[in-house]
N, C-alpha and C positions, 0 to 999 in steps of 0.2 A: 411365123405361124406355127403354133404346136403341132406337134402331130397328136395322130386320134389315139394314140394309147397315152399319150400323154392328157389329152383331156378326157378320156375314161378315168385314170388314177385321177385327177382333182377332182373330177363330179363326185367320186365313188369316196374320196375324202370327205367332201363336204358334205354327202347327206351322214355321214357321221357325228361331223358337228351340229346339224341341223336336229339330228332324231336328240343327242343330248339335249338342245334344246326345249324341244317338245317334251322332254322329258322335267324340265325344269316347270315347265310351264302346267303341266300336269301336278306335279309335288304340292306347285302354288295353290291348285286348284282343291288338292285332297285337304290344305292349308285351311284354304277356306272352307271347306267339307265340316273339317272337324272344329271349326269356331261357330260357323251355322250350328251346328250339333251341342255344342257346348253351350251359346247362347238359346238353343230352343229350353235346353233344360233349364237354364238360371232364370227363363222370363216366366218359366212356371214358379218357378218359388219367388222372385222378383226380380222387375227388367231396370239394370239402372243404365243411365244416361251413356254413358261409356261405353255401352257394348254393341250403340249402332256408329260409334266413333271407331273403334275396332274393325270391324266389318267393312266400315270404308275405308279404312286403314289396309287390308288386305286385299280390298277391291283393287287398290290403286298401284299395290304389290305388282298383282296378277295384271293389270294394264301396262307397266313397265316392262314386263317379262313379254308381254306378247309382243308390245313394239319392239323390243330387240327381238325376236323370234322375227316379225314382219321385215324391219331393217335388213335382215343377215340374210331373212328367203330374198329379196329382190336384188340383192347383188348377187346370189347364187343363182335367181330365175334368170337375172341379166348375163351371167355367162354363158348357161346354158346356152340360152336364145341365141348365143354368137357363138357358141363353139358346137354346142351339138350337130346342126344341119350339115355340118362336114362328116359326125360319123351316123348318123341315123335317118337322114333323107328327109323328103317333105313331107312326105303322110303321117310317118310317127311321132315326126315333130307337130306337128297340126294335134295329136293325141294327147304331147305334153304338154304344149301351149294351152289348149282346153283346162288340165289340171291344172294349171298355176293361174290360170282366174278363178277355176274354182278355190284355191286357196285363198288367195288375196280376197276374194267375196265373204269366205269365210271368216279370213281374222278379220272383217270389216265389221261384220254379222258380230264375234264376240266384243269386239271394244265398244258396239252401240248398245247390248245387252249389258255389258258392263257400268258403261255410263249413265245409264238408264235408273240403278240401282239408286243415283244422287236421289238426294230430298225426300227416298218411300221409309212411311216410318216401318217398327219392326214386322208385323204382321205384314205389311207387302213384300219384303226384304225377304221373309220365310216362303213367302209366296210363289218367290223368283228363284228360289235357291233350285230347281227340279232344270229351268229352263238356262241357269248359267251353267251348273254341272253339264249339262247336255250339250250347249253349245262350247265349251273347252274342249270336252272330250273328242266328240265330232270331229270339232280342228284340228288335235293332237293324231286324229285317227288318219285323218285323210292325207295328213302332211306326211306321216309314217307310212301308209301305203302308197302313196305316190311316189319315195325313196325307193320303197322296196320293188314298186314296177321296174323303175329306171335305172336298179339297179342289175334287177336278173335280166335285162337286155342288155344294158352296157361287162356285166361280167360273159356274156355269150358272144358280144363281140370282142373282150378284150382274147381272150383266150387265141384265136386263132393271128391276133395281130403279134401278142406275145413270142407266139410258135415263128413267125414271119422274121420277128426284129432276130431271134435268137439262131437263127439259118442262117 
């Protein structure tokens, strides 16, 4: 069994790799941002066939990048879930469990929005472009501040276990 300063340094690792993540997943997003943007101008002067190929072509980007963003949060939620109750108790963990359905509801929420995109031609596709930006960002937001809760509690308890080990 680790000890807790030992699973403070892996949580505290991992929402590192996690926030890159979201950050990845974000880039995808601005990706698609500036190809909606590009294709709104070219279907003013003309919309050719290819550029709602494109579009799916990044959709499906951005669906890869979230299920590895999804994959990576549940083996990091699944540690948590087993390791944090030894340093953070039942109440606060009841607070983090709470966020990590909110998350898992969320990238659920974006890959059904994503998916959703199939089959609409351009004008719906333009349509939807206000409520995919909204729901990435959302995701990217709440994953990022839910690190950063767990993290300034876990850096508040690491400090005085630090001081402990080093005595």
């Amino acid at each position: 069994m680790p000890s807790a300063l030992e699973v403070i340094t892996r949580v505290i690792s991992e929402h590192r790799k996690i926030t890159e993540h979201t950050k990845l997943s974000r880039d995808t997003m601005n990706d698609i941002d500036a190809l909606f943007t590009l294709q709104k101008k070219r279907y003013q002067v003309a919309w050719s066939s290819t550029s709602v190929t494109d579009l799916i072509k990044k959709r499906d980007q951005l669906l890869q990048t979230i299920n590895l963003l999804e994959d990576g949060l549940k083996n990091h939620f699944g540690y948590e879930e087993e390791a944090l109750p030894l340093v953070f108790g039942e109440l606060l963990m009841k607070a983090i469990l709470d966020e990590h359905h909110e998350i898992l509801g969320q990238i659920e929420n974006a890959k059904t929005t994503l998916i959703n995109l199939e089959g609409l031609d351009q004008e719906e596709l333009f349509s939807k472009r206000t409520v995919v930006l909204e729901s990435i960002n959302n995701l990217c937001q709440t994953v990022e501040d839910h690190a950063h809760h767990e993290e300034t509690a876990l850096n508040t308890m690491k400090k005085p276990l630090e001081q402990t080990s080093a005595d």
